[in-house]
N, C-alpha and C positions, 0 to 999 in steps of 0.2 A: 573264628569269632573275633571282635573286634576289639580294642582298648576299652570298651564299658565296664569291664568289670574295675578298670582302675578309676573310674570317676563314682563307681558302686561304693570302693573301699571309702572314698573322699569322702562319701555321704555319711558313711560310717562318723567318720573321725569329727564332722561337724556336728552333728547328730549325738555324739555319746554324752551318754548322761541323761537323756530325755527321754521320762516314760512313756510318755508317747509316738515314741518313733519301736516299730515293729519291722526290720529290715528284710524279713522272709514271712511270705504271708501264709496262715496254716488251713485247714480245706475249712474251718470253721470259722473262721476270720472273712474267707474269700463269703461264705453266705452270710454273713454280716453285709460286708458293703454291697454284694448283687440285690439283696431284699432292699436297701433304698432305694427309694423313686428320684428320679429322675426328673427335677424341677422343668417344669414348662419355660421357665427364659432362665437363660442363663447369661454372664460377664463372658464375653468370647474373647481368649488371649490367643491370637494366630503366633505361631513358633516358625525361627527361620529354619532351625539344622537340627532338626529335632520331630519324632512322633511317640506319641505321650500312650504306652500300655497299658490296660486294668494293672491295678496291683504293684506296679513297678514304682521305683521311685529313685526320682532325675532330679538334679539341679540343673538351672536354666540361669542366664545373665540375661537380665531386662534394662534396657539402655532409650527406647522410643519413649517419649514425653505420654502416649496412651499409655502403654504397657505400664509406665509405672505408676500412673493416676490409678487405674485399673489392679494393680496388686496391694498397692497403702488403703482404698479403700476396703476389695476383700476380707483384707487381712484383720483388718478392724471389724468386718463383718462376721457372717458363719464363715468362711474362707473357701469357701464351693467356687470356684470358678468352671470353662469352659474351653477346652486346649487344642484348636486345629492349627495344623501343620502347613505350610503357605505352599499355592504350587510352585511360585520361582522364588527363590531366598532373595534373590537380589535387589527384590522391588522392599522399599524403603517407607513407602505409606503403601500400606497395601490397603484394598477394598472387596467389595463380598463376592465377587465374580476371581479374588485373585486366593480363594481358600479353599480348601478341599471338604465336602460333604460332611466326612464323618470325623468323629471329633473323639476326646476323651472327659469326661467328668474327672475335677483333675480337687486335692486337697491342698492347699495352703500347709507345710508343716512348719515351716522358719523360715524367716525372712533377716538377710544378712547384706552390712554394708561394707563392702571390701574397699581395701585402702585406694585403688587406683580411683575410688567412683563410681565402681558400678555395682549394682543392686543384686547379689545374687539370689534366688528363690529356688526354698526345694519344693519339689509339689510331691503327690502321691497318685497316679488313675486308679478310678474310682469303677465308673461303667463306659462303655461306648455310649455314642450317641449323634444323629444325623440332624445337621444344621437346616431347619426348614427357610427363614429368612431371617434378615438383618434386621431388627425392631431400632434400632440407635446405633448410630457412630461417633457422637460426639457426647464427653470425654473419650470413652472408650466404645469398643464395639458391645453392642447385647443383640443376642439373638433367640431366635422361639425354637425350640429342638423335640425332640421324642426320643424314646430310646430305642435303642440300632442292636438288632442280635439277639441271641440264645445262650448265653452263656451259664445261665443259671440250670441247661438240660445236660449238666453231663452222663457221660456213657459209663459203664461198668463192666461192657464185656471184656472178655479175654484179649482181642483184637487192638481193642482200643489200648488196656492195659499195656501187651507188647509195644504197640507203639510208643506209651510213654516211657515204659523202660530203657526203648533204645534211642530215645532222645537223650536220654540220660549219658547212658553209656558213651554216645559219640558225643558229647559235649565233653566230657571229662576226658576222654581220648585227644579234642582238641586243645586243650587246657595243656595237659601231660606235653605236649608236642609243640607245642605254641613258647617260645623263650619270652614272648612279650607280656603274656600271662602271668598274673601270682597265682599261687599255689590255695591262697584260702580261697578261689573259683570253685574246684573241686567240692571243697567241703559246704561251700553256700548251694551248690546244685545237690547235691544230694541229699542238703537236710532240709528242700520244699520237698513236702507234701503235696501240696494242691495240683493237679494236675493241668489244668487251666493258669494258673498261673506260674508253673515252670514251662509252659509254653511262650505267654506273655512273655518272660523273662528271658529265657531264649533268642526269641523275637527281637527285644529290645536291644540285643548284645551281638543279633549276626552282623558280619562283616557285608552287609549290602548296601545298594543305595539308599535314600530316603524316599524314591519313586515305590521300591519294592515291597518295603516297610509298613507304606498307607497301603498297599493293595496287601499285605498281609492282615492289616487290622479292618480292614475291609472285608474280610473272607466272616460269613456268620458262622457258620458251623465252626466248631472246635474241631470237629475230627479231619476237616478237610485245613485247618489250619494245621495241624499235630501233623500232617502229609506233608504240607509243605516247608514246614522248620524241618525234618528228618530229611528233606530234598538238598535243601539248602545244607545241613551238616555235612551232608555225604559228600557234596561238591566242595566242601571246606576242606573237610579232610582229606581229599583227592589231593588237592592242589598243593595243603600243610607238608604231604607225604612228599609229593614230588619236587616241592621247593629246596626240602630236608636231602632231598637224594643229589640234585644240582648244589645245594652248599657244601654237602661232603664233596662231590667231585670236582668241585672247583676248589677246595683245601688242598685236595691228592694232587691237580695241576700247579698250586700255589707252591707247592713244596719242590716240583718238579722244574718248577720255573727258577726257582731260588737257587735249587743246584745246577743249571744250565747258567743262571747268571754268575755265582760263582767260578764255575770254571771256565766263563768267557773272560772272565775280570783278571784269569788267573793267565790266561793265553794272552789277553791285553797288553798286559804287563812283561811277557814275554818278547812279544812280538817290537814293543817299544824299547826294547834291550836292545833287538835284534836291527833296528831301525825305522820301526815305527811300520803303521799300516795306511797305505795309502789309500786302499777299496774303501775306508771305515769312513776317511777323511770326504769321499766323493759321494757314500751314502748319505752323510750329515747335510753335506751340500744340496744335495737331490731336497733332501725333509722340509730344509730351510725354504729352500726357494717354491716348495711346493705349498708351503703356510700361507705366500702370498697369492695367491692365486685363486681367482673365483671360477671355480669349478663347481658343477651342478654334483648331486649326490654318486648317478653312475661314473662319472670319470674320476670321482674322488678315492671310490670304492676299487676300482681298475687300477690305480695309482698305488693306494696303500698294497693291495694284491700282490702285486706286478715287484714292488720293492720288498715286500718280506722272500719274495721269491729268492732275487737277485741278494739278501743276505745270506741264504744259504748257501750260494751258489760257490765255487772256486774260482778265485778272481783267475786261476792261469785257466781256464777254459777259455775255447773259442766262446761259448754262448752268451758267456758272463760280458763281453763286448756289448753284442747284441742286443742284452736286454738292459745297460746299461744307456746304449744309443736310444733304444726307444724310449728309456724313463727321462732322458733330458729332451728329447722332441717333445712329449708331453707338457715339462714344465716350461718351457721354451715356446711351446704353441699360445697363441694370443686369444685365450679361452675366454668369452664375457669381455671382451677389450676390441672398443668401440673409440675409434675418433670422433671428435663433434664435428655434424655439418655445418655448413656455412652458406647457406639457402637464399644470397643475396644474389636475385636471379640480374639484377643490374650490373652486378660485379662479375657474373658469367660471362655476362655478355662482353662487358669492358673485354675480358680476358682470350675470348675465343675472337674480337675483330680484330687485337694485337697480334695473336700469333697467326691469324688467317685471313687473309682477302677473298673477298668473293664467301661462294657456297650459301648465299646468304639465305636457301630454304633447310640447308641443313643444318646449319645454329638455329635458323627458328625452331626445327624440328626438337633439337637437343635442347633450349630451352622450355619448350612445351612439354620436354621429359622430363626433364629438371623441376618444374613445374608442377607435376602430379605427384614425385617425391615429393614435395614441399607438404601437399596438401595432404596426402595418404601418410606420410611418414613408415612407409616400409617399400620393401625392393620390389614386392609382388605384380610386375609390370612387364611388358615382353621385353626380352632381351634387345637391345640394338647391335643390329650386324652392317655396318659402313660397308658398301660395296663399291667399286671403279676403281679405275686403273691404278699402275704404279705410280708414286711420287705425287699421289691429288690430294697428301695429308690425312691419310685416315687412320694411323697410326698416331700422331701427334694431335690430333682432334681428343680421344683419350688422355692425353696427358694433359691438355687444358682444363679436360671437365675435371681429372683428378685436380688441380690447380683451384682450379673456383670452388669447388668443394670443402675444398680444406683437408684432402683426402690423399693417404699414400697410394704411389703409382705404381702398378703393376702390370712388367707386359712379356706373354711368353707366347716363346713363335712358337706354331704346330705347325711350319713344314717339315715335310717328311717324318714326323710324326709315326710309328708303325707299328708298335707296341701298349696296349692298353694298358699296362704296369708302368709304364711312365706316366701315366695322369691318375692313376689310384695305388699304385704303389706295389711290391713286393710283399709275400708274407713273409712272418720274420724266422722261417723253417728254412728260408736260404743264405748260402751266406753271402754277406754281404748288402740284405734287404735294407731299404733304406724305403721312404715314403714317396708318394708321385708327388708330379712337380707343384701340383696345387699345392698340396700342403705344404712343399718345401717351399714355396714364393709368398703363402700366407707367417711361414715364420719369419722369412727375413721382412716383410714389413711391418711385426710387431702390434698388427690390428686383426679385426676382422670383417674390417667395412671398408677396403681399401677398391680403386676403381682398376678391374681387372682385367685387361687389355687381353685377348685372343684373337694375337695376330697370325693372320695367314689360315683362318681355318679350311677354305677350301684346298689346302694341301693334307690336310690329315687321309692319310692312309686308311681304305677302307676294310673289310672282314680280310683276315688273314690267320695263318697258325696261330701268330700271335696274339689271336684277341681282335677285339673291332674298338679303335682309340674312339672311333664316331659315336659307338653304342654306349660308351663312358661319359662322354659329353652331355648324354640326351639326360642322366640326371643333373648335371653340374648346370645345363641352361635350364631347367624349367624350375620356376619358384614356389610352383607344388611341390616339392621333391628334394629340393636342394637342403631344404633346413635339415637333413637326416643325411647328408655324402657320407658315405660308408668309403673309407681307406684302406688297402689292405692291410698295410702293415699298423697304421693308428689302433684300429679292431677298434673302436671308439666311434660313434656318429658327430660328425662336427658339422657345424649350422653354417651353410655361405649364405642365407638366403639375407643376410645386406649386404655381400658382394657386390657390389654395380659392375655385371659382365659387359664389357663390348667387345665383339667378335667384328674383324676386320676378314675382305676376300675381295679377288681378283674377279670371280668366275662363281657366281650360284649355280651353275650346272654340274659340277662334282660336289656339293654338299648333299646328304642325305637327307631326304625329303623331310622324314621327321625331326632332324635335326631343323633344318631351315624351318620347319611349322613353328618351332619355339623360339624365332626371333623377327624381329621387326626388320626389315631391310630398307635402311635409307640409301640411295644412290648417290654416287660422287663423279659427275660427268668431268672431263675432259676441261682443261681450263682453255679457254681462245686466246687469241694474241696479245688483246687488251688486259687479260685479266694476268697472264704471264708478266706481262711486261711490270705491272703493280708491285706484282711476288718481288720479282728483284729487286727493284725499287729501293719499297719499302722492307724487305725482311732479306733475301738471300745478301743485296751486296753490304749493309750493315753488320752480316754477320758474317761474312767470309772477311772485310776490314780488321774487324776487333782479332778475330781466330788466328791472322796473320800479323799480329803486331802492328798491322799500322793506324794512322789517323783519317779520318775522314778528308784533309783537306789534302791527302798526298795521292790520293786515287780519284776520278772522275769518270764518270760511264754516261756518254749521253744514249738519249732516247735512242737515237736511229741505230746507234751499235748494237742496243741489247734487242733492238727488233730484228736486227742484221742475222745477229747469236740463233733465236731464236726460229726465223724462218728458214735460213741455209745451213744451221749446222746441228739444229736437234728435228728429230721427230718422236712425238711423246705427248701424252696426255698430262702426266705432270712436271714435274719441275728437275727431276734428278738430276737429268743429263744439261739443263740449263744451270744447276750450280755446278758440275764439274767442270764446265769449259771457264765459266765466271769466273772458277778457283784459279784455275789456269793462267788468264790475264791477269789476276791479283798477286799471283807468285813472281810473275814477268816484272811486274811493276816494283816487289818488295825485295828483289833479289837491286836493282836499281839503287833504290835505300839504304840497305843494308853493306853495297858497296860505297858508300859516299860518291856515286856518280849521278852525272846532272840528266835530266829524263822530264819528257813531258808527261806530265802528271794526270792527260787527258786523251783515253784511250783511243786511237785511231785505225781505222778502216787498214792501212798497214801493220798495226799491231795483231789485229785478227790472224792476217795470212801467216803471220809470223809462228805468234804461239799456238794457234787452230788449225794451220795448214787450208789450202783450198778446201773451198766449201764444199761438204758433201753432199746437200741437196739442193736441186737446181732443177726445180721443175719448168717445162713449156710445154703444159697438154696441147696447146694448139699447134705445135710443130707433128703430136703424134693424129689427128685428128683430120690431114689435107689430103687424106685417102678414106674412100665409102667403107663400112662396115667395121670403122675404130670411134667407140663410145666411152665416155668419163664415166664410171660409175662410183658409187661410194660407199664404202664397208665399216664395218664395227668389228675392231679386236679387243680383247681385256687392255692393251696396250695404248688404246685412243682411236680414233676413226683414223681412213687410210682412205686415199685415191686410187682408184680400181679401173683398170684397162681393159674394157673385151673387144677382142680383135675377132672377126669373123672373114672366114677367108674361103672362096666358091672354086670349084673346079670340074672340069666337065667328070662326070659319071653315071650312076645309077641313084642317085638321090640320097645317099648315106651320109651319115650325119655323125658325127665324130668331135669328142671333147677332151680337150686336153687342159694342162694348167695344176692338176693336183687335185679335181673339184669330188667334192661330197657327194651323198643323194642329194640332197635336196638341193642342193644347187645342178646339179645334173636335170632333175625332173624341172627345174626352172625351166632351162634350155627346150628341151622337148614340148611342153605346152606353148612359148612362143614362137617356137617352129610351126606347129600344128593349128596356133591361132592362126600365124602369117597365111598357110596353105589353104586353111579355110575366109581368110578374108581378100585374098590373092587380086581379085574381081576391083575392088575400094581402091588398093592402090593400082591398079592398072597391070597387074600384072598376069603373065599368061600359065593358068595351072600346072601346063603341061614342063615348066619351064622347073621347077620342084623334083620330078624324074628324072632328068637329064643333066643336075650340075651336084655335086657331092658338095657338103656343107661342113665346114672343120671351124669350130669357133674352143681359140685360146683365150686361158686367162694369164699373164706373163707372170713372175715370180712363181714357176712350179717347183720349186723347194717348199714354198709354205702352201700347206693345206688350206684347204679355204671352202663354206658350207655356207647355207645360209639362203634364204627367199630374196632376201632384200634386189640381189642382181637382177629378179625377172622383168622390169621393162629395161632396163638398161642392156639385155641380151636380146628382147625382143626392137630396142630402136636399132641396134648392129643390125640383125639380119636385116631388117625393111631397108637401113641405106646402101646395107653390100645388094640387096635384089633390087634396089630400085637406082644404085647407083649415084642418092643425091648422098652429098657429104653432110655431117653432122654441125650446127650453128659451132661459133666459137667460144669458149669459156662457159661453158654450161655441162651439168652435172646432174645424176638424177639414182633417186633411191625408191624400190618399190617393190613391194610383189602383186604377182599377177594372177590368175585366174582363166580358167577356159573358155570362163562367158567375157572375158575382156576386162574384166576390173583390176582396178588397182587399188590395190588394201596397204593402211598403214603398219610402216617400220617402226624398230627401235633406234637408238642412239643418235636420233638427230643431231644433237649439239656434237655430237665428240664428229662427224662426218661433216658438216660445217665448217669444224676447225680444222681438219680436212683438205676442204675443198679452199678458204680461205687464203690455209699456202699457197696452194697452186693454182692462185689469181684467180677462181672462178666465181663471176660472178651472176649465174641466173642458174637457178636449183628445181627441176621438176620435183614435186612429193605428192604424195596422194593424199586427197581433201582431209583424210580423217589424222594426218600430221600437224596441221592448224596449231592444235592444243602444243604443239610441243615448242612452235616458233615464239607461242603466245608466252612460254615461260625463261625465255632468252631475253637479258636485256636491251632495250633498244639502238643502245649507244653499241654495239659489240656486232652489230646485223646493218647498221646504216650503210646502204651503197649498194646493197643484196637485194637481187630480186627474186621472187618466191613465187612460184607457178604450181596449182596444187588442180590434181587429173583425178577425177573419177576412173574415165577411160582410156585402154590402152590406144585406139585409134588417137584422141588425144594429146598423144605424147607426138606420136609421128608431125601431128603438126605444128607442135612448138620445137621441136630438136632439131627437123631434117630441113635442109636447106630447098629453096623449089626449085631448082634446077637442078638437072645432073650435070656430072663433070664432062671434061670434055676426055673424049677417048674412050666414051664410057664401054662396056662388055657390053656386046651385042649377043643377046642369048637363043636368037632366032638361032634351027639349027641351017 
């Protein structure tokens, strides 16, 4: 039951002395006020925290300018007013849609001016009563009413009597048990009579809402009223019981706690004899630094856990280590700790044309990424995975976007990769567990929005004993998924999903399919000669200058050296091996310097042979090409495109056909359909069928150390056989990429630019492709292709007469037998 009976007692106290105030109403008193009728309009007082019973009697504080025009005039009146209960308290004018139906007939008994100001009124209810409508609202509310209920039919069975008896009883029972209660409760319940109004009264005093309250004085029947006060007792005193039984057991704890403290206070003290405690010293630290930390409720919960554990523990245990290491990873981890971006997509730009030349679809692409973070403001975006060769920047491409961001950088290589506990961590049942690498490279940079480089992914090791590192990945790249990484050793879910991952590869054909589904792959082709020569220029030689101590004005590199560098002594798609030779001349130069001797300052064509030694490559396809059935062809490795030799070579036998060079299926099955085209168009170029029977066919690819696969060779295998059978020689400085077809077509390849750059070293310049390559010249700048001619073949016939010269050689093989 609730504190009413102490604002009962107050009534009391204001009240004494007044013969008119009757504080317990007797069952002949109660037919007293039910025989009055029930005035057809009534002064309507709407109450905020309060519902007004027959027979009870409340004081109320009236503060609203209505409320109190409305009780000074009453009160001068017969003092009858009209008392509903408001549905929300918190409305401040309230009006007749914001009242509840049924009401109390309420009496005026004193009216009192308390010192702060405000008015307080005791009233007394009289009868229920149902609000039909509002007649007036201004001064105060009046409304038309009727009377509401049966109160005047009480019962006298046996049934009913129990009932009110053990209202009784469990009322005094909460009293007795209740410490917030006075003791004169007791004796005010047991000396009503009325049975009706020790319900009322009851009612007025259970510890329920004010919702429950009106749907109590709402109930017409008394006996189904008398059901639900003994409902409500029973649930009180349930709950009385069980509170009292949790406060004793938390006394018997309190006691228990007291002397654990005690005798920790006393070993305290010991231990500070003995030289103090250093465990006690490192848990303080752990609490301290854990106060700062914005931690959601589960990791706070895991935290405190995790520490009461480790104070039990014995600091000379192995474990005590352990769960030591993991409570500082916790505090240590950058939980809710965000760097602000820096979304000035002008200022990206500035930042990625500084550190890069060229790619200029790939910074479009990374701004238009950049771009939809700005607009979305979260990660939820495909991943970008940077593909091409070694040295074309695609590692340092992430370090720019971290750059323009405003963003710390983070880059962890997955080659060789082979274990799935390195990227989610050990559980901490072993020793020595410590967490995967993510999490350890989210702590050292102190955020959680850091731009997270994953370089080398197509080196991660696939399904093995140890796990699949790939199958770990698949949640870490998808941004459905990620906001929940599960650590092993953390046991905690930590949110990457405003990571900004960029996954860097050589090669998308060893990443796992689903893995690659969850990233965007932008391509990084091959840089040409032009675009090389820029790199140095502008970014390698300024910075191999500074990195070696010297000044700009002590080292000079013209143009034609660094082309010199570039075409006879690297072959490369990017730049690696162009800064280590560059480093090489700058070391030459600074060792000069540094000895105070005298040195020209401007690199020369004998400084090359010097510090480079003779050139290493020195191409002249047309020296390999002044013999029938040797063709330029052009290939694509992760490494850059390549110049490709097929040599075909005839000798009398039974028509067998024989390939050498290292070559794949699919480049094998190249061979065989341009064989088979050749024999079936034999007639076109003049040649005699029979002639297919009788000479054995061996076609090499040279460099058989490296494997080599791929469609792209089939016309450039099919224009060999046609000049070895037809004996014309191949045109000069021309080069050609394509696969073929049994019906004779020629379909488009990939890597055009990087086979370009290619062929450019080694001076060729007229490039058969097949029509549907078009798209790919069209996206090569023009300044980089001028001097290039481009000849693009639906059909293989086609090619024969752009490549093969029209005459045969002289001496040529007479295949007549």
């Amino acid at each position: 039951m609730s504190n009413s009976f102490n604002n009962f007692l107050s009534v009391s106290d204001l009240l004494e002395g007044d013969a008119e105030f009757i504080p317990l109403l007797s069952a002949e008193e109660e037919i007293q006020f039910t025989s009055e009728q029930v005035p057809e309009e009534l002064p309507i007082l709407p109450l905020r925290n309060a519902v007004l019973f027959p027979g009870v009697v409340i004081p109320i504080t009236v503060g609203r300018n209505k409320s109190i025009k409305l009780i000074r005039e009453a009160y001068r009146k017969e003092r009858i007013i009209g008392v509903i209960a408001q549905r929300d308290a918190a409305i401040e004018d309230p009006v007749a849609s914001d009242l509840h139906e049924v009401g109390t007939v309420a009496h005026i008994m004193r009216t009192l001016q308390m010192p702060d100001g405000n008015t307080t009124v005791i009233i007394q209810g009289k009868k229920r009563f149902r609000l039909l409508e509002i007649t007036q609202d201004e001064p105060y509310f009046r409304g038309r009413v009727e009377p509401y209920g049966d109160d005047e039919a009480l019962q006298t069975d046996n049934n009913f009597v129990a009932l009110i008896q053990s209202i009784k009883d469990l009322a005094v029972q909460i009293i007795e048990k209740s410490p917030n209660l006075p003791p004169e409760a007791s004796f005010a319940i047991n000396n009503i009579e009325s049975p009706a109004f020790l319900v009322h009264f009851v009612s007025n005093n259970l510890n329920i809402s004010l919702e429950e309250k009106q749907r109590m004085l709402e109930i017409k029947s008394i006996n189904e009223r008398a059901v639900k006060v003994l409902e409500y007792l029973s649930k009180e005193l349930q709950m009385l019981e069980i509170k009292n039984q949790i406060q004793s057991k938390v006394k018997v704890d309190i006691d228990k706690q007291q002397r654990d403290f005690f005798l920790n206070q006393q070993l305290k003290t010991i231990q500070e004899e003995l030289g103090g405690a250093p465990h006690e010293e490192e848990i303080a630290s752990l609490r301290e630094r854990a106060e700062k930390k914005r931690w959601n409720a589960e990791v706070r919960k895991v935290f405190e856990r995790e520490l009461t554990k480790l104070q039990r523990m014995n600091p000379m245990v192995a474990e005590y280590g352990i769960q030591f290491n993991y409570l500082e990873y916790l505090v240590e981890l950058p939980w809710n700790e965000y760097s602000v971006d820096n979304f000035d997509l002008a200022h990206a730009q500035r930042i990625l044309d500084r550190d890069h030349f060229g790619l200029e679809k790939v910074k479009e692409r990374i701004i238009e990424h950049l771009a939809i973070y700005k607009l979305k403001n979260d990660m939820k975006s495909p991943i970008l995975c940077l593909v091409g060769p070694p040295g074309v920047g695609k590692t340092s491409l992430g370090k720019s976007i971290a750059e323009s961001l405003g963003r710390q950088y983070i880059r962890m290589s997955l080659g060789g990769v082979r274990d799935e506990a390195e990227l989610r961590g050990h559980r901490k049942t072993y020793i020595g567990a410590m967490p995967g690498r993510i999490i350890q490279s989210l702590r050292k940079a102190g955020t959680s929005n850091p731009v997270f480089v994953l370089d080398e992914i197509d080196k991660v090791s696939g399904n093995n004993i140890n796990g699949d590192p790939q199958a770990a990945l698949l949640e870490v790249l998808d941004p459905e998924q990620n906001n929940k990484f599960y650590d092993n050793f953390i046991e905690v879910e930590y949110d990457l999903s405003r990571v900004m991952f960029i996954a860097t590869a050589n090669n998308l054909s060893t990443i796992h399919p689903a893995l690659r589904d969850r990233m965007e792959v932008i391509e990084l082709t091959g840089y040409l000669l032009e675009e090389k020569y820029q790199i140095a220029k502008k970014h390698l030689v300024p910075k191999l200058v500074k990195d070696h101590g010297l000044a700009a004005s002590q080292i000079s590199f013209s143009k034609k050296i660094i082309e010199t560098i570039i075409e006879d002594y690297t072959r490369e798609s990017g730049v690696r091996s162009l800064e280590r030779h560059l480093a090489k001349l700058v070391r030459s130069k600074a060792k000069f310097v540094a000895m105070g001797e005298a040195y020209d300052k401007k690199v020369s064509t004998a400084d090359l042979e010097k510090a480079l030694g003779i050139p290493m490559y020195h191409e002249k396809p047309d020296e390999a090409l002044k013999v029938p059935g040797v063709v330029t062809g052009l290939a694509w490795t992760p490494y850059g495109g390549e110049l490709l030799f097929i040599e075909v070579s005839l000798s009398r036998g039974k028509g067998e056909l024989r390939l050498t060079g290292n070559l794949g299926d699919v480049m094998k099955e190249s061979a065989t359909i341009a064989l088979e085209y050749l024999k079936a168009h034999a007639d076109t170029l003049g040649l005699d069928p029979s002639v297919f029977e009788k000479w054995n066919v061996h076609i090499h690819v040279p460099e058989g150390a490296t494997p080599k696969d791929g469609p792209s060779a089939g016309i450039t295998m099919f224009t060999a056989l046609a000049s070895a059978f037809t004996q014309r020689l191949v045109k000069p400085r021309i080069a050609m990429t394509g696969e073929i077809t049994l019906r004779g077509k020629v379909i488009p390849v990939g890597g055009i630019k990087e086979k370009i750059l290619a062929a450019k070293r080694g001076k060729v310049q007229t490039f058969i492709l097949s029509s549907g390559n078009k798209r790919d010249i069209a996206d090569i700048k023009q300044d980089y292709i001028e001097g290039l001619e481009f000849r693009f073949v639906d059909n293989m016939m086609e090619v024969i007469g752009l490549a093969l010269q029209a005459d045969k050689i002289k001496n040529a093989i007479a295949f007549t037998s």
